[in-house]
DSSP file (Angstrom, degrees, kcal/mol; ACC not computed):
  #  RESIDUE AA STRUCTURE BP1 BP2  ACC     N-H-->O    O-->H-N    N-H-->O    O-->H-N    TCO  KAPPA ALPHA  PHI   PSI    X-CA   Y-CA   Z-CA
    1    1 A X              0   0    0      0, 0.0    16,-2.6     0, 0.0     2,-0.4   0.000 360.0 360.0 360.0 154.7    0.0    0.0    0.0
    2    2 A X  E     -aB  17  70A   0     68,-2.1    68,-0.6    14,-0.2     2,-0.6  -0.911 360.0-144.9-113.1 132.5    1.2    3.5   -1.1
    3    3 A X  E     -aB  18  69A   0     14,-2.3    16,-1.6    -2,-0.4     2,-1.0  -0.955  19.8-169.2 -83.2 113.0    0.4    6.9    1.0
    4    4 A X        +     0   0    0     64,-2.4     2,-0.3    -2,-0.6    16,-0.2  -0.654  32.1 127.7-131.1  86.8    0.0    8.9   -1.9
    5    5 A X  S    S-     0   0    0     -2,-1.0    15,-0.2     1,-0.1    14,-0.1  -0.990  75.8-108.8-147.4 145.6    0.0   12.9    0.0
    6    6 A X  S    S+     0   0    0     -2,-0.3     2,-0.4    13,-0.1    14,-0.2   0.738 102.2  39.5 -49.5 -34.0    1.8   15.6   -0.7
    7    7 A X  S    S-     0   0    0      1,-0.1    -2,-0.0    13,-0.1    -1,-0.0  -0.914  91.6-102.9-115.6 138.6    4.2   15.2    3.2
    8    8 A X        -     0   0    0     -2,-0.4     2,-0.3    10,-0.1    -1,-0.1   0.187  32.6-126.8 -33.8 179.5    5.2   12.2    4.4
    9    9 A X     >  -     0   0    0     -6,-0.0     4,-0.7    -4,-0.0     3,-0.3  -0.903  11.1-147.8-149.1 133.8    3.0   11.0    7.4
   10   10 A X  T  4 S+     0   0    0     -2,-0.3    -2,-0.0     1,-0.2     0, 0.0   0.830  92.4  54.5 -71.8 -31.0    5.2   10.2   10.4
   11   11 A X  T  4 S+     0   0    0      1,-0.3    -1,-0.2    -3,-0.1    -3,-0.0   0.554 105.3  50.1 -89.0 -15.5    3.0    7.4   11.7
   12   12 A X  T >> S+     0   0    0     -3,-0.3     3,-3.8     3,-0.1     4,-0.7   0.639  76.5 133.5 -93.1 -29.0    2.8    5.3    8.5
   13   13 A X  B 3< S+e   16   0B   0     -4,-0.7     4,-0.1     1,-0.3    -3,-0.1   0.453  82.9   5.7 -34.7 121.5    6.6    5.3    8.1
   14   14 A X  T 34 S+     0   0    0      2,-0.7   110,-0.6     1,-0.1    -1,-0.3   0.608 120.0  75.8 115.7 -27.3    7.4    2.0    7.4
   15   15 A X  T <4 S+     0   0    0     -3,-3.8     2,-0.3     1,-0.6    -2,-0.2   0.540 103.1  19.4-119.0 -23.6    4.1    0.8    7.2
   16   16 A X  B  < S-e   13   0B   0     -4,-0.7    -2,-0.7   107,-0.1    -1,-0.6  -0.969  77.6-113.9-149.5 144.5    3.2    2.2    3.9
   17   17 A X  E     -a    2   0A   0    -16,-2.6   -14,-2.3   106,-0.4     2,-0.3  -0.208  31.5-142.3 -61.5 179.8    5.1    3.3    1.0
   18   18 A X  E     -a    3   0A   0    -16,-0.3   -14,-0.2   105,-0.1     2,-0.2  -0.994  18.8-176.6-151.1 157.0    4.6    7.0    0.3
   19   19 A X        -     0   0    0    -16,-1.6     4,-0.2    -2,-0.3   -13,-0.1  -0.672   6.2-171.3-166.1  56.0    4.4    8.4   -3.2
   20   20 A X  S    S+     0   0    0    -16,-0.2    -1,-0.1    -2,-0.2   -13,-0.1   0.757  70.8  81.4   0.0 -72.7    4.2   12.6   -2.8
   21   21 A X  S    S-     0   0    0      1,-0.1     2,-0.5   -16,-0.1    -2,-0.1  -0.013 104.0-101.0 -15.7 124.9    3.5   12.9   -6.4
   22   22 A X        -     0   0    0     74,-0.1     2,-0.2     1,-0.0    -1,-0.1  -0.667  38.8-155.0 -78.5 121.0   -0.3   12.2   -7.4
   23   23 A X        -     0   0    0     -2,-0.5     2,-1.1    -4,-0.2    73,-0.1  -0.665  11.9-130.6-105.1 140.2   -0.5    8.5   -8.8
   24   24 A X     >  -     0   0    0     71,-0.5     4,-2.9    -2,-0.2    73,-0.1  -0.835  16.2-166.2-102.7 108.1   -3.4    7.7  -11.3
   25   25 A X  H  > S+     0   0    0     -2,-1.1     4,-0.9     2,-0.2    -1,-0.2   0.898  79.1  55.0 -51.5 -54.4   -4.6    4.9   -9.9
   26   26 A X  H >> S+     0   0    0      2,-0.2     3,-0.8     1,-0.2     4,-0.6   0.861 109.8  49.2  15.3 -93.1   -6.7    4.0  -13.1
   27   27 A X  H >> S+     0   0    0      1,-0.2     4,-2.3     2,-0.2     3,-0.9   0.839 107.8  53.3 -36.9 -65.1   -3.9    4.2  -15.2
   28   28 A X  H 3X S+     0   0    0     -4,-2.9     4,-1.1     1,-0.3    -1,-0.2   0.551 107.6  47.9 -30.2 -52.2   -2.2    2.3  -13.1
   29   29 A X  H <X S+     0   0    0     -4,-0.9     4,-0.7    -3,-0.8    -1,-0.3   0.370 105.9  60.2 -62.4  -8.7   -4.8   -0.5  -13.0
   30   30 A X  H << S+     0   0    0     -3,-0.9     3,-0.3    -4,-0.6    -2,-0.2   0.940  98.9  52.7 -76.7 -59.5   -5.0   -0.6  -16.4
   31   31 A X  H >< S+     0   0    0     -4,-2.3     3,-1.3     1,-0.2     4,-0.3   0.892 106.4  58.0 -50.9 -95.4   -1.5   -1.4  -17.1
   32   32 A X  H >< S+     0   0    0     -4,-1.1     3,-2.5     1,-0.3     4,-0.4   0.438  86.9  68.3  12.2 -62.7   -1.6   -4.4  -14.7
   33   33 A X  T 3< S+     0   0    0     -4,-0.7    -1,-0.3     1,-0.3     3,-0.3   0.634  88.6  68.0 -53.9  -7.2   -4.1   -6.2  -16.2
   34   34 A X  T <  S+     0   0    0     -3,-1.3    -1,-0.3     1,-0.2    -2,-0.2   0.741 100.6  57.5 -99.6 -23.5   -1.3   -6.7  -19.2
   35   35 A X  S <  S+     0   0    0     -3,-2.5     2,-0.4    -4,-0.3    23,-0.4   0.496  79.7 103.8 -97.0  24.2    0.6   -9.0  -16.5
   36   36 A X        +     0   0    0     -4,-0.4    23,-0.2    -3,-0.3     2,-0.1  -0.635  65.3  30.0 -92.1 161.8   -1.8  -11.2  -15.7
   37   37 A X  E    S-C   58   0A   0     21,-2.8     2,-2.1    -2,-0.4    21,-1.4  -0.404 114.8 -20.5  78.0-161.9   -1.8  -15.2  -17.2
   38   38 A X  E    S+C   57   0A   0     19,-0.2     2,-0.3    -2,-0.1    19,-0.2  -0.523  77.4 161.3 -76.6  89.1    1.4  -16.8  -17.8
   39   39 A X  E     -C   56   0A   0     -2,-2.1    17,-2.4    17,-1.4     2,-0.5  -0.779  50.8-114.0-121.0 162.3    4.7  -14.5  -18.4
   40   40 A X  E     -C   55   0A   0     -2,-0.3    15,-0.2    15,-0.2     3,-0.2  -0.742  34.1-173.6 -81.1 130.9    8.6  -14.4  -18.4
   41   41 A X    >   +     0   0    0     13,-3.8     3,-3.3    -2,-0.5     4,-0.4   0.119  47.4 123.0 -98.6  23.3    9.0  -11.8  -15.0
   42   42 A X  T 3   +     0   0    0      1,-0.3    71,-0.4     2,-0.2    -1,-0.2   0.337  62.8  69.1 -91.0  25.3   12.9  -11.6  -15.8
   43   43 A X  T 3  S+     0   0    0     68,-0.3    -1,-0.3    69,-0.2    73,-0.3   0.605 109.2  26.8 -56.8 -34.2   12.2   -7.8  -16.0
   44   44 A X  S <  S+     0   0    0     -3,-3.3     2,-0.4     2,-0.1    43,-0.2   0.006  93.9 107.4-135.1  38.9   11.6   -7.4  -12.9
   45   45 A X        -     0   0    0     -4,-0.4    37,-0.1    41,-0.1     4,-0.1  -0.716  66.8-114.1 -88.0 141.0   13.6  -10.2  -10.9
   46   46 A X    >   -     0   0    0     35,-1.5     3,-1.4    -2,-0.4    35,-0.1  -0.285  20.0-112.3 -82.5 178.3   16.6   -9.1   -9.0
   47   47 A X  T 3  S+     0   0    0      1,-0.3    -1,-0.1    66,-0.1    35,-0.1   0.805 115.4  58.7 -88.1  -5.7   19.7  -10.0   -9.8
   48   48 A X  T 3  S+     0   0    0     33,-0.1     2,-0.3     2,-0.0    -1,-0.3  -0.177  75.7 134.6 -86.2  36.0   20.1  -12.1   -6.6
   49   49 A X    <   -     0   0    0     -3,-1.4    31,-0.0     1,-0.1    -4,-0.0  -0.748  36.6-171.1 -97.9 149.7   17.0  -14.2   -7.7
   50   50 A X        +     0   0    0     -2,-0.3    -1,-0.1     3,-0.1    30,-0.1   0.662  39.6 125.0-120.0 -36.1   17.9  -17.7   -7.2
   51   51 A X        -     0   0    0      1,-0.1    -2,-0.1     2,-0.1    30,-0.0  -0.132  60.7-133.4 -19.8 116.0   14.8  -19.3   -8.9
   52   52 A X  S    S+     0   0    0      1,-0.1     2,-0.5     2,-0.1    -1,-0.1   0.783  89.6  18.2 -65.2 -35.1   15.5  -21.8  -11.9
   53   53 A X        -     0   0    0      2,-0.1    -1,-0.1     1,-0.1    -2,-0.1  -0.951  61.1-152.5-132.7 133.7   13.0  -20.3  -14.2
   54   54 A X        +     0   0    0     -2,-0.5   -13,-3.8    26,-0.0     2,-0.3   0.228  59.7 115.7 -97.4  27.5   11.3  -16.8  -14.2
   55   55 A X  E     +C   40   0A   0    -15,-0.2     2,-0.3   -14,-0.1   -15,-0.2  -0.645  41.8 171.9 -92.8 163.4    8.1  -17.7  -15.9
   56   56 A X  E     -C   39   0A   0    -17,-2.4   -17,-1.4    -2,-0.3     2,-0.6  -0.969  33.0-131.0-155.4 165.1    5.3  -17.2  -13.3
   57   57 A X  E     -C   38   0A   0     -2,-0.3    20,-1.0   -19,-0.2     2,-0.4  -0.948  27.0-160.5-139.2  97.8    1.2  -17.4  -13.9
   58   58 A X  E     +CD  37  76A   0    -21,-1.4   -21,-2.8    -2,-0.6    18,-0.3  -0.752  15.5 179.0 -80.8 145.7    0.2  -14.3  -12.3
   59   59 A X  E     +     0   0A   0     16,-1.1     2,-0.3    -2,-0.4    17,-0.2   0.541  67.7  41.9-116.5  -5.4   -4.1  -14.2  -11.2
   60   60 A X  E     + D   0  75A   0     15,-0.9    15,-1.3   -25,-0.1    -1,-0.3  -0.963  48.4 149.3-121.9 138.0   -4.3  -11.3   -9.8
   61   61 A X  E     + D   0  74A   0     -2,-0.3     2,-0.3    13,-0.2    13,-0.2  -0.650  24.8 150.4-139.3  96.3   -3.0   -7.9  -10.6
   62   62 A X  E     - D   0  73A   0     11,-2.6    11,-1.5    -2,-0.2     2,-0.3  -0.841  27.6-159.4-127.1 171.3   -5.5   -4.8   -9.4
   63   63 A X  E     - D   0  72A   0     -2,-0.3     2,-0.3     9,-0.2     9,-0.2  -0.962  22.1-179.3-126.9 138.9   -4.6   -0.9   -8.2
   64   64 A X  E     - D   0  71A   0      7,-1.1     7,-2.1    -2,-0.3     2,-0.6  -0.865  26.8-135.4-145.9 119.1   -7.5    0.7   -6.1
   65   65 A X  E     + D   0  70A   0     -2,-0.3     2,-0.6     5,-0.3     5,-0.3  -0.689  24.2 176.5 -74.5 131.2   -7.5    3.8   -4.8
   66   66 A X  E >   - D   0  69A   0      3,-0.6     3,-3.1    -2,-0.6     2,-0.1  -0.914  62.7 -68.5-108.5 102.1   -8.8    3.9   -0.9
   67   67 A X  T 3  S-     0   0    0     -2,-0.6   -64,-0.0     1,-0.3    -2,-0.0  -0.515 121.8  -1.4  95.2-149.8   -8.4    7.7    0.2
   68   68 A X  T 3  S+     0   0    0     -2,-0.1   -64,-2.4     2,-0.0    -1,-0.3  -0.012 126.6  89.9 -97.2  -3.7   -5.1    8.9    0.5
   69   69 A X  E <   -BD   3  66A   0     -3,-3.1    -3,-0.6   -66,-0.2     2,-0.3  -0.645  57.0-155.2 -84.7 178.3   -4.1    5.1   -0.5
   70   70 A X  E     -BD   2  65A   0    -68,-0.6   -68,-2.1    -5,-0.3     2,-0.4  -0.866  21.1-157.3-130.7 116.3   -3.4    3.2   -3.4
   71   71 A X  E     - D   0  64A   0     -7,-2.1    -7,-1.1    -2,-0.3     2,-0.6  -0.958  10.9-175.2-107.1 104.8   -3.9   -0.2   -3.0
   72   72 A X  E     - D   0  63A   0     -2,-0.4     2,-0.6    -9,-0.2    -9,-0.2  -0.837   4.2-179.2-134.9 157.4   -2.4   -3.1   -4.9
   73   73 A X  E     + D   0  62A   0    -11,-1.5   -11,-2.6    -2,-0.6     2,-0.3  -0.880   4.1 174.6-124.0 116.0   -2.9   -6.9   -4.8
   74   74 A X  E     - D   0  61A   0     -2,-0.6     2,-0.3   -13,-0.2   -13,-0.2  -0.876   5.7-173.7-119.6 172.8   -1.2   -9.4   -6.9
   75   75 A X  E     + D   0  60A   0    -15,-1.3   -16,-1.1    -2,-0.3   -15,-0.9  -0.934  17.7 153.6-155.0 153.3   -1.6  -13.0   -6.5
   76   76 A X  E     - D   0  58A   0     -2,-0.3   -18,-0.2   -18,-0.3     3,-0.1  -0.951  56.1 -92.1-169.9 175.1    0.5  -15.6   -8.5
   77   77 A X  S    S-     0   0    0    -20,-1.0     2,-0.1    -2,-0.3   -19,-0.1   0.880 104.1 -25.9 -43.9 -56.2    2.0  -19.2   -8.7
   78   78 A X        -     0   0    0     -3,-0.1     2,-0.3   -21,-0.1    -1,-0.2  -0.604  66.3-108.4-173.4 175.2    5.1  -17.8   -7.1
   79   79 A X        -     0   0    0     -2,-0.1     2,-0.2    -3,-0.1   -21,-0.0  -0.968  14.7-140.9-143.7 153.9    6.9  -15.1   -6.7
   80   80 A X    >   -     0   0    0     -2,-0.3     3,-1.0   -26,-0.1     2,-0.6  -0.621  46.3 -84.7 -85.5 156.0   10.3  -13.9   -8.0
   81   81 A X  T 3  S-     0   0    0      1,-0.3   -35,-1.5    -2,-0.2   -33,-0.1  -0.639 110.1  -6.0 -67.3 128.5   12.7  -12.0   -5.6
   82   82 A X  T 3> S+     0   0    0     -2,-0.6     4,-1.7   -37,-0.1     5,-0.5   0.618  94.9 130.8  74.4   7.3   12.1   -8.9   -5.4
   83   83 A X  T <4  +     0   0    0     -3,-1.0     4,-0.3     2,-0.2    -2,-0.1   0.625  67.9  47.9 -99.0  -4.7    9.5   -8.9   -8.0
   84   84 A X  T >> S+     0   0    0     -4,-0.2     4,-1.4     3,-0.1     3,-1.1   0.736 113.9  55.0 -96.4 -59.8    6.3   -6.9   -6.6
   85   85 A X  H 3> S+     0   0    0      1,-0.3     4,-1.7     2,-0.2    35,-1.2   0.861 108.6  43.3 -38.9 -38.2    8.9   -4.4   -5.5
   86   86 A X  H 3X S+     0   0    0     -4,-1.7     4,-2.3   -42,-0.2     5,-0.5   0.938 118.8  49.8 -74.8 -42.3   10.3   -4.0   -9.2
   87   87 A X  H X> S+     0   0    0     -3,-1.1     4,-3.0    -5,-0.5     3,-0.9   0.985 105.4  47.1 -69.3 -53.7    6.7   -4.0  -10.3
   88   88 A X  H 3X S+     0   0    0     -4,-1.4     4,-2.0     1,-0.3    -1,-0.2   0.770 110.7  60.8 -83.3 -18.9    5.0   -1.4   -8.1
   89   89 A X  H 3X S+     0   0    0     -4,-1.7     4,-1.4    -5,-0.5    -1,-0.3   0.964 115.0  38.5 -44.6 -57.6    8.6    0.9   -9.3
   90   90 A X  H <X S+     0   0    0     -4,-2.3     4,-1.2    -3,-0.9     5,-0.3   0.960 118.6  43.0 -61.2 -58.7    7.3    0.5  -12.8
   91   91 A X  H >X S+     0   0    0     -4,-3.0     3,-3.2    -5,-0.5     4,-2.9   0.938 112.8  53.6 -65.5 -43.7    3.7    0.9  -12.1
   92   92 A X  H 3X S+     0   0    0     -4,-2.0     4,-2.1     1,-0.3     5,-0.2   0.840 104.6  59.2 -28.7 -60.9    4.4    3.9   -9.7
   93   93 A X  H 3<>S+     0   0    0     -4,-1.4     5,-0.6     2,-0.2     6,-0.6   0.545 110.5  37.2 -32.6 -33.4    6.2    5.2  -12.6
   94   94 A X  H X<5S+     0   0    0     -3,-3.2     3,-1.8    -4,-1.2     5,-0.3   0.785 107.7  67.5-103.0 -51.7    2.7    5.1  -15.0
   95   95 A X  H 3<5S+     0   0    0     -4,-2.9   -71,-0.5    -5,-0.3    -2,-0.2   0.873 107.8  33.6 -42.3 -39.1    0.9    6.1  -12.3
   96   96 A X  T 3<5S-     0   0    0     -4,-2.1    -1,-0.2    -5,-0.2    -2,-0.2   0.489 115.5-103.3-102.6   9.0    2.6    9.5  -12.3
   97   97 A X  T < 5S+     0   0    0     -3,-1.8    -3,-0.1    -5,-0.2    -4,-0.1   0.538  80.5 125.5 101.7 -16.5    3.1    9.9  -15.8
   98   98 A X  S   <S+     0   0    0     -5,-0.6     2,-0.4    -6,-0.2    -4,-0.2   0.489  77.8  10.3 -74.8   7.1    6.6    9.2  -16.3
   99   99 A X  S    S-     0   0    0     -6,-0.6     2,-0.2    -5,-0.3    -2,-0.1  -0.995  81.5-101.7-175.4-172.2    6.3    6.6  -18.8
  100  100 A X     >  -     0   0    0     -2,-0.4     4,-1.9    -3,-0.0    -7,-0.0  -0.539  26.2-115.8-137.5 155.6    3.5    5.1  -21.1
  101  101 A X  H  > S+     0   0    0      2,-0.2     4,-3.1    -2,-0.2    -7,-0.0   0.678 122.3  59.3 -69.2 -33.4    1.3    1.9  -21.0
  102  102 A X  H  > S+     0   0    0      2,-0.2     4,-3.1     1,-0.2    -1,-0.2   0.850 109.2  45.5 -86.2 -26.0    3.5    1.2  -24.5
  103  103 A X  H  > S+     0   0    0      2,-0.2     4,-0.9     1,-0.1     5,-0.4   0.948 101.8  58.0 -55.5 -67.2    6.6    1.4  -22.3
  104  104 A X  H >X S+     0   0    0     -4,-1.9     3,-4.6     2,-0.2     4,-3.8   0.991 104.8  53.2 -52.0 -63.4    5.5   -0.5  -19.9
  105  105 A X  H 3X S+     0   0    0     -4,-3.1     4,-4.1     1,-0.3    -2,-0.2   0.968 111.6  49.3 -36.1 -49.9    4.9   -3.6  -22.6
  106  106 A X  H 3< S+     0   0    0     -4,-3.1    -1,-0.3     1,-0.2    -2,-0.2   0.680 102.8  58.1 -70.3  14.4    8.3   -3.2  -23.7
  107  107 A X  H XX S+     0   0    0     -3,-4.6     4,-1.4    -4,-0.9     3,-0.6   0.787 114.4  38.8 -95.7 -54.8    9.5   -3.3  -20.2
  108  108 A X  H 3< S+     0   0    0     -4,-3.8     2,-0.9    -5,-0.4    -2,-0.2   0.926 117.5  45.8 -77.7 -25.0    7.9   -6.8  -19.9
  109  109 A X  T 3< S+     0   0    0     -4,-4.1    -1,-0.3     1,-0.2   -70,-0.0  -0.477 106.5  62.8 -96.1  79.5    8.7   -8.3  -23.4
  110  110 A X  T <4 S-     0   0    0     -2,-0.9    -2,-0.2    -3,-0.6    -1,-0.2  -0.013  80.7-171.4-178.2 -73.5   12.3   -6.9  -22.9
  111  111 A X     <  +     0   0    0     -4,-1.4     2,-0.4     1,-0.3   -68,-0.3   0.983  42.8 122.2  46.8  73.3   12.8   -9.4  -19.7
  112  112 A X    >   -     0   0    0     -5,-0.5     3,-0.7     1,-0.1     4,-0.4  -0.907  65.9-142.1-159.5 134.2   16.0   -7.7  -18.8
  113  113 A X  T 3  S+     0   0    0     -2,-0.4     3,-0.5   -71,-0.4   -70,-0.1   0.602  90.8  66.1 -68.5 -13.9   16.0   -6.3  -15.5
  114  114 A X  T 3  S+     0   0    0      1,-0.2    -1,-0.2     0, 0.0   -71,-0.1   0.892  95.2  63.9 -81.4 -36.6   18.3   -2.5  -16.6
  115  115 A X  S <  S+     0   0    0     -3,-0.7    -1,-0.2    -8,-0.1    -2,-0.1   0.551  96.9  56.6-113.9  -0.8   15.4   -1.5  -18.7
  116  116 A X  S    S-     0   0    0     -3,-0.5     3,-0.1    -4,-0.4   -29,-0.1  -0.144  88.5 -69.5-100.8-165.3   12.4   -1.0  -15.8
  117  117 A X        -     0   0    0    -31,-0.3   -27,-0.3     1,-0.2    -1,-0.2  -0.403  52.5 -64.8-107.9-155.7   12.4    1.1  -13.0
  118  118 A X        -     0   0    0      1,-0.2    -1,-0.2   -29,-0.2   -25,-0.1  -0.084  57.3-104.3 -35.6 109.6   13.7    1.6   -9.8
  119  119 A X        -     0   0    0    -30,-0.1    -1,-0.2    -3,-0.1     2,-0.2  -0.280  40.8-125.1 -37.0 137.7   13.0   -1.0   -7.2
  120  120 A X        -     0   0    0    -35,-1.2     2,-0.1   -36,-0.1   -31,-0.1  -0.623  30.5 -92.0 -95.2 175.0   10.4    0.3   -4.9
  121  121 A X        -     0   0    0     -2,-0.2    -1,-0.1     1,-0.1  -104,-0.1  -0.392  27.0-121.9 -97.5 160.8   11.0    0.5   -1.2
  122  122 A X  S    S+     0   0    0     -2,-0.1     3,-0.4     2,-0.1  -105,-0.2   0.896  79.1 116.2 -60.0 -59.7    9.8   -2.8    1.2
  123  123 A X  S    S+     0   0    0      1,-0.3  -106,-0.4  -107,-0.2  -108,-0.2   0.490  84.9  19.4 -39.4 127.0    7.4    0.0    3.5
  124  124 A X  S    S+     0   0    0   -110,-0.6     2,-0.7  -108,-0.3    -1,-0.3   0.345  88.5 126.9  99.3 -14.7    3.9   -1.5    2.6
  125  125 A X        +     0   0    0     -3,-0.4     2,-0.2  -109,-0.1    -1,-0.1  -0.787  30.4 169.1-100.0  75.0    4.5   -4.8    1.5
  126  126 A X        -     0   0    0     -2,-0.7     2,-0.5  -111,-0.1  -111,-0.0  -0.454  28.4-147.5-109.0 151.4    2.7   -6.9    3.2
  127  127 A X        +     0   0    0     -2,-0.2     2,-0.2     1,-0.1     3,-0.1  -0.788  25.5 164.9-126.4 103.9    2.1  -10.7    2.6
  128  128 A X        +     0   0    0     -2,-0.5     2,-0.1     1,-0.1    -1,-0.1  -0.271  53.7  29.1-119.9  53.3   -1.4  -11.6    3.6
  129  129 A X        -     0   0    0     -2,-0.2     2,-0.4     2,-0.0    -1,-0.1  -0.556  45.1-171.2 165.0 134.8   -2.1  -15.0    2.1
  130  130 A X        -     0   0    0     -2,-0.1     2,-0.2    -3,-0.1    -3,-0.0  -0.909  10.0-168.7-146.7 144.0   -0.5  -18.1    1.1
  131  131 A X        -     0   0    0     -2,-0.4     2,-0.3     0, 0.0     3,-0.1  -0.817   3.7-172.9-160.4 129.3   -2.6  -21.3   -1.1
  132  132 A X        -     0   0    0      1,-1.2    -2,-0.0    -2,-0.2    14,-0.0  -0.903  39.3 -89.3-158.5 126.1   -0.8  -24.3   -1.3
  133  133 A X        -     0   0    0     -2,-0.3    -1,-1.2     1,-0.1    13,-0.0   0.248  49.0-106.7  -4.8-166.1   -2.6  -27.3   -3.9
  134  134 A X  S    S+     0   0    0     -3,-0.1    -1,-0.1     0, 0.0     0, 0.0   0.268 116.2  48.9-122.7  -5.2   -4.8  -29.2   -1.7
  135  135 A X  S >  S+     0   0    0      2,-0.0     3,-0.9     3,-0.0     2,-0.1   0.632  90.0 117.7 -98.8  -5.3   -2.2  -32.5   -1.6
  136  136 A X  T 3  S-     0   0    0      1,-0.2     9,-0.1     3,-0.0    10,-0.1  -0.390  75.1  -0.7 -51.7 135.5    0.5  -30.4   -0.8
  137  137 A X  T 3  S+     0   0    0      7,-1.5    -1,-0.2     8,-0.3     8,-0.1   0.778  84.7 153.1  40.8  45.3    2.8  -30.4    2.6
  138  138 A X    <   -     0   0    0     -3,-0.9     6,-1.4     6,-0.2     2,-0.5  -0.518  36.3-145.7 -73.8 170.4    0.6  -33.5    4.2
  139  139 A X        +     0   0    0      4,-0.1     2,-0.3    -2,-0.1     4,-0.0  -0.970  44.0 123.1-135.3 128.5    2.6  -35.3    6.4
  140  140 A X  S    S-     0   0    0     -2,-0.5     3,-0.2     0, 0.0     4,-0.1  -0.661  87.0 -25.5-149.0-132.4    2.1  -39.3    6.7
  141  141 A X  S    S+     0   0    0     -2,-0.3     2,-0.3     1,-0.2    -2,-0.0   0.706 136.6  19.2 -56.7 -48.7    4.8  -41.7    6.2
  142  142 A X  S    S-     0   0    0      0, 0.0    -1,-0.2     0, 0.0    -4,-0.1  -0.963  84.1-109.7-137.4 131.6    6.6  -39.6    4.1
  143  143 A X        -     0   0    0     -2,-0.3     2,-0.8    -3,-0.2    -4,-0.1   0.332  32.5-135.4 -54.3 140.5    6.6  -35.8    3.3
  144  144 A X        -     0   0    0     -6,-1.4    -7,-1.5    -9,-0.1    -6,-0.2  -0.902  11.7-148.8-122.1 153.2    5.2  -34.4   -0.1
  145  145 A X        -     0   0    0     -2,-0.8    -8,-0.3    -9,-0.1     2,-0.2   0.382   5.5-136.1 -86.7 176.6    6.8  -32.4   -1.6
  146  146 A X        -     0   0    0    -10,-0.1     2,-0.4    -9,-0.1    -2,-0.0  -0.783   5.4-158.0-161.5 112.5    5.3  -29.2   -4.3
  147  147 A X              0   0    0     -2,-0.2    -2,-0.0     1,-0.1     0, 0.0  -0.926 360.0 360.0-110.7 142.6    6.4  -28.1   -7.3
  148  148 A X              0   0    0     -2,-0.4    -1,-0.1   -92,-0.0   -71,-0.1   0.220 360.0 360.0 -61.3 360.0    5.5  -24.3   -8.9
């Protein structure tokens, strides 16, 4: 979640990112929607991602503005390292106008991590769900295992 007012708010620090600048939230959701279904993320994987493959099946991608937030929810397979931070840098980026919904494609069919933007910072990032198959982790005799 983004604080997106002109001063910082002492009380969020940390707790939300914070975005000065007026973000179109819209916009913002609009671009999204282009990562949803099955893609290569190696745009926005760090370079310390350790993860054999960077395709990933994203199922949710939305922006809502609440307020004085901006609220966004992805849901996916998996997750790359780093890789909602690198997106919400890019989307942050559309949201205020510095670059273009046709930009943004070439950012994802590009899959080179130089060409997007700026990692955004952790403040906000919250992980508030995890779905797992339904024969996945059981325990009997012997553990199973899950692959992504």
């Amino acid at each position: 979640m983004i604080l997106n007012t002109p001063v910082r708010h002492p009380l969020w620090a940390g707790k939300a990112g914070w975005c000065f600048r007026p973000l179109d939230a819209d916009r913002m959701h609009e671009s999204a929607q282009l990562l949803l279904g099955e893609h290569d993320f190696s745009s926005f994987r760090s370079s310390q991602c350790q993860a054999a493959s960077p395709i990933r099946t994203m199922t949710q991608a939305t922006v809502e503005r609440e307020g004085t937030f901006v609220i966004l929810r992805f849901s996916a397979n998996a997750f790359l390292h780093h890789m909602i931070r690198n997106l919400v840098g890019e989307l942050v980026y559309l949201g205020q106008g510095k670059t273009t919904l046709e930009h943004f494609k070439a950012v994802i069919k590009a899959k080179d991590r130089t060409v997007a933007a700026p990692t955004y910072a952790a403040g906000g990032l919250y992980l508030t769900g995890v779905d797992y198959p339904p024969n996945c982790l059981k325990y009997r005799n012997n553990r199973t295992s899950c692959r992504f």
